[in-house]
C-alpha positions, 0 to 999 in steps of 0.5 A: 334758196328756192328758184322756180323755172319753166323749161320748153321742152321738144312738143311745144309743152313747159315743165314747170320747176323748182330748185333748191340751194344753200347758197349762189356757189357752182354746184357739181353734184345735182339731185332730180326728184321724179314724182309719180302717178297723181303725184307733183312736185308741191305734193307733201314731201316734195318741198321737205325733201328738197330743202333736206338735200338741199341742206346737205350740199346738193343742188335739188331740181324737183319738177311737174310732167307736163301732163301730170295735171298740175297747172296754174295751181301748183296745188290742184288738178286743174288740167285733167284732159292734159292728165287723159293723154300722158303717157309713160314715154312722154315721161321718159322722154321729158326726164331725159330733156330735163337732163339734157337742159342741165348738160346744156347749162340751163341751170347758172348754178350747176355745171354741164358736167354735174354727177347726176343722182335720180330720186323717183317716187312710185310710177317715177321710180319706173321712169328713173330706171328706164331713163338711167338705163339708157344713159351713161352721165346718170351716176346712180338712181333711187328710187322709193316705193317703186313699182316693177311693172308698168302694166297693171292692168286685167284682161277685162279692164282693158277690153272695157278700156278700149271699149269706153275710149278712156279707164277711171282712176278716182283721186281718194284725196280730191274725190275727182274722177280723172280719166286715163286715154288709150294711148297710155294703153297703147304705149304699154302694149306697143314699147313692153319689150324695150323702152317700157321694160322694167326688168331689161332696164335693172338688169342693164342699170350697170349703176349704184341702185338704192330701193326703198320701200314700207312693208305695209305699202297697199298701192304697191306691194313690198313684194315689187321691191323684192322684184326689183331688187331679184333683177338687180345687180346685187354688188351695186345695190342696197334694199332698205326695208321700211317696218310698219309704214305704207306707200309714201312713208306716213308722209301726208299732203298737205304736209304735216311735218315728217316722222322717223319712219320716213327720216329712215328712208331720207338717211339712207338714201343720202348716205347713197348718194353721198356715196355713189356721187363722187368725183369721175367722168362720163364716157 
């Protein structure tokens, strides 16, 4: 079963969500799916991977940024000057009034006091560590293909950043050039010691970590997982090391059904959860 909310949060702006059950029960256990950088909710997997959790007793909350660039059109980059002016804190921010709907009983099918797993795809997986960091009622993360720095970027290409106002980033799928303002600059330069520091959030994760990633990924080398997984608190955390496949798992938009590589990936971050979400209280 498939409902679709629309969430306001603080800034005046909406997340646009969706979310997946079997049946009109109370559910205690929740899964949030953050998606990343030119990524969205309907994108390929997104809709799979909620039905598959769905499927085996969690309540599924997958959901759009409000800048990702997603409007109207679940399925289209239509709103690219909302896309310019995103930010990693807003991100953060977002996914934490995402939580705090659900400890305010937003949802009529999840309790307040749900165990909350987070699932974060690439630039999401950043933000799901950032976010469950700082958090004591997020019970356990994973996070699939994710990066270990959020700048990324050379020396030169952000002189050429500032110079020109805005950075080019070329979406191989759409063919659209969409444009990346300097306050994401900005952010990176000014919160890199704390609310943007990936390696002080593993080593403050204090939480069941689950990393996944294709030795074969082009956008975001293994060798950040390797990263990732060096911070972390080894007797809290499993690396899953996915042979012969890329960024999202051989997963395609539009979705063209899913393949064994990716089933792997599924398998053990269920089994993650299934483990690592169980019956205890928050603080």
């Amino acid at each position: 079963m498939v409902k679709n909310y629309s969430l306001n949060i603080s800034d005046g702006e909406k997340l646009q969500i969706s979310t997946f059950k079997i049946n009109d029960s109370k559910f205690d256990k929740a899964l949030i799916f953050v998606h990343g950088f030119k990524g969205f909710k309907d994108w390929g997997f997104g809709p799979y991977i909620g039905n598959y959790f769905s499927e085996k007793g969690y309540f599924v909350i997958t959901f759009n940024f409000s800048h990702n660039g997603i409007g109207e059109n679940p399925l289209e980059f239509t709103e690219l000057e909302k896309f310019s002016k995103n930010t990693f804190s807003r991100e953060i921010r977002e996914l934490n009034e995402l939580i705090d709907a659900i400890r305010n009983g937003f949802f009529e099918n999840l309790s307040k006091e749900a165990q909350i797993g987070l699932c974060g795809h690439s630039r999401g997986g950043a933000i799901s560590i950032l976010t469950a960091a700082k958090r004591n009622d997020i019970f356990s993360v994973a996070v699939w293909a994710s990066i270990s720095k959020l700048d990324r970027y050379s020396k030169r290409q952000k002189e050429e950043w500032r110079k020109k106002g805005f950075f080019e980033v070329i979406n191989m799928r759409t063919k659209q050039i969409m444009k990346l303002d300097v306050a994401l600059l900005d952010d990176i330069e000014n919160n890199s010691d704390d609310l943007l520091n990936i390696e002080k959030a593993v080593k403050n994760l204090n939480k069941p970590f689950f990393i996944a990633h294709g030795d074969q990924d082009l956008a975001v080398p293994v060798e950040e997982a390797e990263q990732i997984y060096e911070w972390s608190d080894k007797s809290k955390t499993d690396f899953l090391k996915i042979i012969g496949t890329g960024h999202t798992f051989d997963i395609v938009h539009p979705f063209a059904g899913t393949n064994h590589k990716f089933e792997k990936v599924l398998e053990g971050t269920l089994n993650f959860f299934n483990n690592n979400l169980v019956e205890k209280k928050w603080n």
